[in-house]
N, C-alpha and C positions, 0 to 999 in steps of 0.2 A: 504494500500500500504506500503512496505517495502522497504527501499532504502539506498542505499550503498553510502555517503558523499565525495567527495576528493576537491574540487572546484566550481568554482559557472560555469565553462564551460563544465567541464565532468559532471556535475547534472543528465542532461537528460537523457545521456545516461548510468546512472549507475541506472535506475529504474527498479526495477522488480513489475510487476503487479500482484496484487493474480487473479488466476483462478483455476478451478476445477481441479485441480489437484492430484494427491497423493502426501502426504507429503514427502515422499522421493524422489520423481522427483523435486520438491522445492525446496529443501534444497538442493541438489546438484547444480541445475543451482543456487541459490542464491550464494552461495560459488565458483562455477567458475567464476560467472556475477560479484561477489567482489575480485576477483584475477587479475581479467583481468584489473580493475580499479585501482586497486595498483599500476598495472606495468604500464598503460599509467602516471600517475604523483603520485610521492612518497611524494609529499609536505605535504599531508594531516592525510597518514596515515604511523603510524610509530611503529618499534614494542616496547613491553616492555625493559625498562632497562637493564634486565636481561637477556634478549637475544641477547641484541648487543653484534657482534664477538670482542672478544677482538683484543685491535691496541698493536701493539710490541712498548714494552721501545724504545725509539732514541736513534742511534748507541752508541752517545757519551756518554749519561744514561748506558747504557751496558759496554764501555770501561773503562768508570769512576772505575764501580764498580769491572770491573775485575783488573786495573789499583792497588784499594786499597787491593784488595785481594792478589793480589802480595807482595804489599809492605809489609801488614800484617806480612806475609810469610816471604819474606827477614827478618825482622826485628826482627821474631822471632829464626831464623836461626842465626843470627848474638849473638842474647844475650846467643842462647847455645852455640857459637863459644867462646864469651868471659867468658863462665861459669860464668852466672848472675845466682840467683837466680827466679827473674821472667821478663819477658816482660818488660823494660821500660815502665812509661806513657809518655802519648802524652799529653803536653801541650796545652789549649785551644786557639784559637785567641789570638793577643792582643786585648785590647780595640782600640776601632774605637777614644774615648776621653782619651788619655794620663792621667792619675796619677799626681797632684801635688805634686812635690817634694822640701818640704823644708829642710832646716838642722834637726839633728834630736835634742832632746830639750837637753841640755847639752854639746851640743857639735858646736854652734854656738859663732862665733868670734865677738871681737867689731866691728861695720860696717856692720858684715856680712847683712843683708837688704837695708839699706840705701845706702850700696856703689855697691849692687849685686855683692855680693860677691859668690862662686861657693859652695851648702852647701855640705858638708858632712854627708849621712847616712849610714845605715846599713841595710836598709829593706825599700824595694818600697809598699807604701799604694797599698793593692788589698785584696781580700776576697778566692780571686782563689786558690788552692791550689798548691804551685809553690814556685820552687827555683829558684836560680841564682847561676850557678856556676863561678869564676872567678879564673884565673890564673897568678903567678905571677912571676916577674922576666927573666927566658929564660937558668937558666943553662943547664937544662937537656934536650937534642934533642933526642927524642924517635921517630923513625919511627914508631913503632908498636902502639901508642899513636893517632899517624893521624889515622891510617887505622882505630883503634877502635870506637874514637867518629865519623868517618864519616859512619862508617857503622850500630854504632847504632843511629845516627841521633840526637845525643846530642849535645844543642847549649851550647858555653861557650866565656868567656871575656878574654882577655889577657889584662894585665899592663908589657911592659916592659923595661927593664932596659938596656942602650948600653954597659953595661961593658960586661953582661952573654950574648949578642946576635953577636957579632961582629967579631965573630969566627964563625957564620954562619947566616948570614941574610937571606940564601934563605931558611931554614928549614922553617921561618917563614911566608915567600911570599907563601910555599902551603900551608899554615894555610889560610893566607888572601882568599888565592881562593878558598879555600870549604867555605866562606862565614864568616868567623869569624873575629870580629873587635879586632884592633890592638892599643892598647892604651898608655898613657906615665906611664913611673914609673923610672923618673930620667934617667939624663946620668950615676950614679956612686951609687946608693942606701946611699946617706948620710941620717944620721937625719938631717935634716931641720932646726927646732927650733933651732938648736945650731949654723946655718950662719946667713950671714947677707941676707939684702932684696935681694941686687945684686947678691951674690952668689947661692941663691934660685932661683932668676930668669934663671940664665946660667944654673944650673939645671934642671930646665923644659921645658924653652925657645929651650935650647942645646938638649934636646931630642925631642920636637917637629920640630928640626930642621931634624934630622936624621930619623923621621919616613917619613918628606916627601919626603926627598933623596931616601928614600928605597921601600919605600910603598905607594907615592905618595899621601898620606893626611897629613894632622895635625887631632892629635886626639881633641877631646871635654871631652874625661874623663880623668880623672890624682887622680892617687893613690898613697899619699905620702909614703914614704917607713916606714916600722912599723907602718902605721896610726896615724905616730907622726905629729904636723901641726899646725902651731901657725898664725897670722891677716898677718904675711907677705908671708906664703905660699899660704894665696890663694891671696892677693891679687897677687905678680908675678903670681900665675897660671892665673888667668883673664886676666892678660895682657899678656900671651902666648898664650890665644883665650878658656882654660878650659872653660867649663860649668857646671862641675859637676864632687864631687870629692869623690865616693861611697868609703867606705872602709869594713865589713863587719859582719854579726851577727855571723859564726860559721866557724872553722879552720877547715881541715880534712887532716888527716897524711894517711900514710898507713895502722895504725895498730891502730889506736884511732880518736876520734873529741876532739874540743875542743870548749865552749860554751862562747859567752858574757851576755845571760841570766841566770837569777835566775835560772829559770825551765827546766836550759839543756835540752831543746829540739827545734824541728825547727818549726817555724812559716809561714803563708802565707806570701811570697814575700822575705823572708831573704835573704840575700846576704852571700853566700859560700862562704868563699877563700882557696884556696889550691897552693901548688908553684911546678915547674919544678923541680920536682926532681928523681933521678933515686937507685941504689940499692949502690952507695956508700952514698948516706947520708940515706937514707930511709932503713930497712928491706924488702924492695920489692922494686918494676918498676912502674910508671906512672901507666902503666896498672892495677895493683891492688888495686892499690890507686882508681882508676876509678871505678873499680869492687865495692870497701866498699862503695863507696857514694852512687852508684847507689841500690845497694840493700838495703842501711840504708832508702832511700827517695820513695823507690818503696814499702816497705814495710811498710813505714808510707802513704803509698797515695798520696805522691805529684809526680808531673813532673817537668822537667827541661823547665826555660824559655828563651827569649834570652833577656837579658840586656835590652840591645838598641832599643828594641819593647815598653819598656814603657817610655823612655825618650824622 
């Protein structure tokens, strides 16, 4: 006897009995008699792997990927608009566990531990390959400067200073809302080291006070002006709420870099800085300034990060 399985209730009736048959009269009723039992319950019998109909991506799986191929696109569109070289990179995640940031070795203050004092480095510990671009000051208002880094989705830092902004605080308020943090860098760009503690403090204290009149925070980073900074600049910065006082591994003009390493070159994590400037103090416009960096760091293989992702 030959029999066709699905459950222990369709058994019976899935039996074919051998009789004198021809074998081709057999084998067809066996194959209808085992079809018919499929279709009453499918629990049992199921086909190969290989023939299951394939199930379609989920909408959102599809819109995701048409979503990135856009943006791809735009983005590619935008770096031959600003005539890059190649395609920006795109920057990894941050880390889900933040970076220990202490001072860097040579450049911590008496106290600086024991009183938590705010350190100053030049480059956030990471293995990633990734820079930090920072900006400084606020003299130069380039409209064509927004549109660029927004359209090539370049994050960047601002530190800046109330003397160069206060002839225009809203240029900087659409800074703030395409997402870019707004940071202190004195009400007047003094050296530091040469006031006293009080005077140190009205100078940071006074610009913390004016970022939140304008921009409705107090910042947590403060960049002393020339990275000059002695035990009483940070302690006033701490007491104006500072937490951290980056200043940076490598300058970039428009027409040159400049290096704080041996091996002039850029490292993972380094901290950029470049200033608001336009074609009376520069040989070119923010924009070209933007253009050198970005093809110098595109063609070493790194991406642009945002700051404030690792602190």
């Amino acid at each position: 006897m030959r029999e066709v399985v699905q459950n222990d209730k369709s058994r019976a009736s899935c039996r074919v009995s051998r009789a004198p048959r021809a074998t081709a009269v057999l084998a067809v009723a066996v194959a209808a008699l085992a079809a018919g039992c499929a279709q009453g319950d499918d629990r049992g019998v199921r086909g190969a792997a290989g023939q299951q109909a394939p199930k379609a991506p989920p909408a959102q799986a599809v819109d995701g990927a048409a979503k990135a191929r856009e943006a791809r696109a735009a983005l590619a569109a935008a770096a031959k608009r600003w005539k890059l070289d190649k395609v920006p990179l795109t920057a990894p995640a941050p880390p889900a566990k933040k970076p220990e940031i202490k001072a860097r070795e040579g450049f911590e203050v008496d106290g600086q531990e024991s009183d938590g004092l705010p350190p100053v480095f030049t480059t956030v510990p990471t293995k990633e390959k990734i820079v930090f671009l920072t900006i400084d000051d606020g003299a130069e208002k380039d409209p064509a400067f927004l549109t660029m880094m927004s359209e090539l989705k370049i994050p960047y830092t601002v530190f800046l200073t109330d003397e160069e902004i206060k002839d225009d605080y809203g240029y900087f308020k659409k800074m703030q809302a395409r997402g870019v943090t707004l940071n202190n860098h004195t009400l007047s760009h003094p050296y530091l080291p040469g006031l006293s503690y009080e005077d140190q403090k009205r100078e940071i204290c006074g610009m913390q006070d004016v970022m939140e009149k304008h921009y409705g925070k107090r910042p947590v980073l403060f960049r002393p002006p020339y990275g000059n900074y002695n035990r009483d600049t940070l302690r006033a910065a701490k007491s104006c709420g500072i937490e951290y006082a980056p200043i940076w591994s490598e300058e970039v003009y428009v027409d040159h870099w400049e290096y704080r390493e041996w091996d002039q070159d850029l490292h993972p994590g380094d901290i950029v800085l470049t200033h608001f400037r336009g074609a009376d103090d520069w040989d070119g416009t923010m924009t070209d300034m933007v253009r050198r960096f970005l093809d110098r760091i595109t063609a070493d293989g790194y991406a642009v990060a945002r700051l404030e992702d690792y602190l």
